[in-house]
N, C-alpha and C positions, 0 to 999 in steps of 0.2 A: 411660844405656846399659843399665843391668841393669830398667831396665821394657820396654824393648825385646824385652830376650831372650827374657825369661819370658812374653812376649806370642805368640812366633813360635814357642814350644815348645809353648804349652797348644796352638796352631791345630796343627800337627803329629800332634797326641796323639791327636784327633777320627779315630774312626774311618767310612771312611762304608759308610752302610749297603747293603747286596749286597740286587739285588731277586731272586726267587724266579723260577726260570728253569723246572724241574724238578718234578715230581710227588715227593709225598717216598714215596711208597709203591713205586711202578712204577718209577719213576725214568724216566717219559717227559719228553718236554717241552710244554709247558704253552704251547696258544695262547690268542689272547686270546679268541674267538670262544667256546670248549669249557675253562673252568674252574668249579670249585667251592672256595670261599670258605670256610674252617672256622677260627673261634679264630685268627685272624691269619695263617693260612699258606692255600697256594691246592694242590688237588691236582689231578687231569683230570676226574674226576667222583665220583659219589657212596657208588660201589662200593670206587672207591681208598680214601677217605676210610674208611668202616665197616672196611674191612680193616686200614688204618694204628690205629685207635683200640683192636681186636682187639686186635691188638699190643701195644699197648703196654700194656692192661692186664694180658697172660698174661706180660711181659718183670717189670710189679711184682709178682703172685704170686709171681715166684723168687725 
């Protein structure tokens, strides 16, 4: 009984993973046809991208 349990908890525990719906920059959404592919996340194109990475380096100089 107690392998049972711990069996039903650990599958439980598994979070699943959320696909990228969303431009992380614009916060448009993202068709399949019109995306750009960066570092594991996807934005609407290549100007979103350059401006997100802008960011985020002026966000670590503070």
């Amino acid at each position: 009984m107690a392998a049972e349990e711990t069996k039903t908890e650990t599958a439980q525990v598994k979070p699943k993973e959320e696909k990228q719906t969303n431009c992380l920059n614009c916060n448009k959404p993202i068709k399949k046809l019109k995306r750009y592919y960066r570092n594991g996340k996807f934005y609407c194109n290549k100007k979103c991208w350059r401006a997100f990475v802008k960011k985020q380096k002026e966000e670590a100089k503070q």
